[in-house]
matplotlib code that plots the C-alpha trace (Angstrom):
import matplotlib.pyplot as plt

x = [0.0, 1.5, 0.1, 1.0, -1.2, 0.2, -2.0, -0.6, -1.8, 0.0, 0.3, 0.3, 3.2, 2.2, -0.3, -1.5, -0.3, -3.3, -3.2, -6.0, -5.8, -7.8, -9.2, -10.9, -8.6, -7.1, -4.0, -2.5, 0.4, 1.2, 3.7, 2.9, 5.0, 4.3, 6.4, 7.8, 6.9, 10.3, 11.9, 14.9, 14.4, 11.7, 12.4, 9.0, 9.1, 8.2, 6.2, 5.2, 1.6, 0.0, -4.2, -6.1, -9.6, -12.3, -9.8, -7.4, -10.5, -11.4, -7.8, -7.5, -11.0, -10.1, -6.8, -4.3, -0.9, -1.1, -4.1, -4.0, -5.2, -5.8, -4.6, -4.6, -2.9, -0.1, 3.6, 4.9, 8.2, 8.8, 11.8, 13.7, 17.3, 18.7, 19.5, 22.5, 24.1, 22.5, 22.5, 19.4, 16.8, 13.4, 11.3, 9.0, 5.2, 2.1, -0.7, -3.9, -7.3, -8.8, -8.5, -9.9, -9.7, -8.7, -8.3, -5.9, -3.2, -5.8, -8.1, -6.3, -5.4, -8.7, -9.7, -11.4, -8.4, -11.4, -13.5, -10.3, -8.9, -12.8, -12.1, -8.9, -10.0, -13.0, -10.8, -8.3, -10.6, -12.1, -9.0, -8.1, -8.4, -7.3, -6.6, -6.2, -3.8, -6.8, -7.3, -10.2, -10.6, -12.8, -13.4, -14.5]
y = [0.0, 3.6, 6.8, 10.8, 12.8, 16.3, 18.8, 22.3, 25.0, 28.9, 32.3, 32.8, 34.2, 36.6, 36.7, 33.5, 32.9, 31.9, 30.4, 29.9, 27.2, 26.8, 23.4, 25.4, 24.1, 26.6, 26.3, 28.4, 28.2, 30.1, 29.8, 28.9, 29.8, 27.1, 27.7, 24.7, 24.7, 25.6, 27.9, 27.9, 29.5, 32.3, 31.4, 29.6, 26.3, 27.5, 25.2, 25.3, 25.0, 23.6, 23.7, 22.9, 23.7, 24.7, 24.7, 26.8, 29.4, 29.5, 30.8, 33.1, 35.0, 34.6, 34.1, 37.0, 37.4, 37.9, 35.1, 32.4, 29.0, 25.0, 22.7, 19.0, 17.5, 15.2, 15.6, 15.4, 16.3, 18.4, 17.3, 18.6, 19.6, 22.8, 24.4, 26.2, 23.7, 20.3, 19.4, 17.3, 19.6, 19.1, 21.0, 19.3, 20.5, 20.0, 19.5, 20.6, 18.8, 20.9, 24.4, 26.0, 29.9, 30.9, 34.2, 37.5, 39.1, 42.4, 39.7, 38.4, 41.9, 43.4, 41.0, 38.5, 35.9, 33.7, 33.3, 32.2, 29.8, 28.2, 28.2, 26.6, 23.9, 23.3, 23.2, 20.3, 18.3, 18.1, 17.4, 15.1, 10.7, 8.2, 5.2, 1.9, -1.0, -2.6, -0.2, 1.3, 4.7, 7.3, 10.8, 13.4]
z = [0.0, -1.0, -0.1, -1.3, 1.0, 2.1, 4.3, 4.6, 6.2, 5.6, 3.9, 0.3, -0.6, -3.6, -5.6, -8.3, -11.7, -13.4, -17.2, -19.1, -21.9, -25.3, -24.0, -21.1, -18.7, -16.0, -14.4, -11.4, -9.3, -5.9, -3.3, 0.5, 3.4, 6.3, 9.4, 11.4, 15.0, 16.5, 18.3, 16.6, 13.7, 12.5, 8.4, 6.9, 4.4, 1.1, -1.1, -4.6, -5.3, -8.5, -9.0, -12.0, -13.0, -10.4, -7.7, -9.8, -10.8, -6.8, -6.2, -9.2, -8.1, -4.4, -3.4, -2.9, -1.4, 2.5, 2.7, 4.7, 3.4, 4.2, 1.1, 0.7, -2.3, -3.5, -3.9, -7.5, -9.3, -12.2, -14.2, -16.8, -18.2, -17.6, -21.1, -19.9, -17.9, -19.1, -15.5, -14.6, -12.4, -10.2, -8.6, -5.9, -6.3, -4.0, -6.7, -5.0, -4.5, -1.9, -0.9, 1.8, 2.0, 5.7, 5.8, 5.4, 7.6, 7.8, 9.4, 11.7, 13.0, 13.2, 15.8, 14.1, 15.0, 17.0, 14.1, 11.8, 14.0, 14.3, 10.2, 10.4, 13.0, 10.8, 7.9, 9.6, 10.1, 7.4, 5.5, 8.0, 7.1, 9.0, 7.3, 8.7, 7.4, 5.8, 3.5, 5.4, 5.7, 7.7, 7.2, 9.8]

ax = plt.figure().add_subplot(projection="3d")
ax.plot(x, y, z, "-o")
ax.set_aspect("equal")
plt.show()
């Protein structure tokens, strides 16, 4: 049994690149900064976010830099050669299934902290499956 889930929840770190496609088919990527909890260091993860489609509209129309948000998704690799070089490159990419829209910094400082972190709970666990060994799985 394999699984490639990942959950992240963070700030959006400027706003999406959104491409439309003759097929119909919309594409956007953003960047999410995701701090570790540690004491150690105040410097965020940065991850690379791919969505397609109706996710991808959802974030075009809604998402902007500063916003915090809930993904769940899988972890995939771009490849490809480096034209200068020829070296062999990746680029690790969270390709989005679910998006849940959190809130903004302005938010967050005008008070309404309670009300996002009910969003953020809600948003957990709704992301959140357990899944036994037998291939079971419940959702909250």
């Amino acid at each position: 049994m394999s699984l490639n889930v990942v959950h992240l929840v963070g700030r959006v770190g400027g706003d999406p690149d959104v491409k439309y496609f003759e097929s119909g088919k919309v594409k956007c990527r953003l960047t999410l900064a995701v701090r570790r909890r540690s004491r150690n260091t105040d410097e965020p993860d940065w991850f690379t976010l791919e969505l397609w489609d109706k996710v991808a509209q959802i974030a075009a129309d809604y998402v902007r830099k500063g916003n915090q948000i809930a993904i769940t998704g899988s972890l995939k690799f771009d490849r490809w050669q480096d034209r200068n070089t020829g070296a062999n490159r990746s680029l690790p990419i969270i390709r989005v299934d679910q998006l849940d829209l959190l809130g903004s910094k302005r938010d967050n400082e005008s008070g309404m902290s309670q009300k996002l972190r009910r969003n953020l709970i809600l948003a957990c666990l709704r992301q959140m499956r357990y899944t036994l060994v037998i291939g079971k799985s419940f959702e909250f």
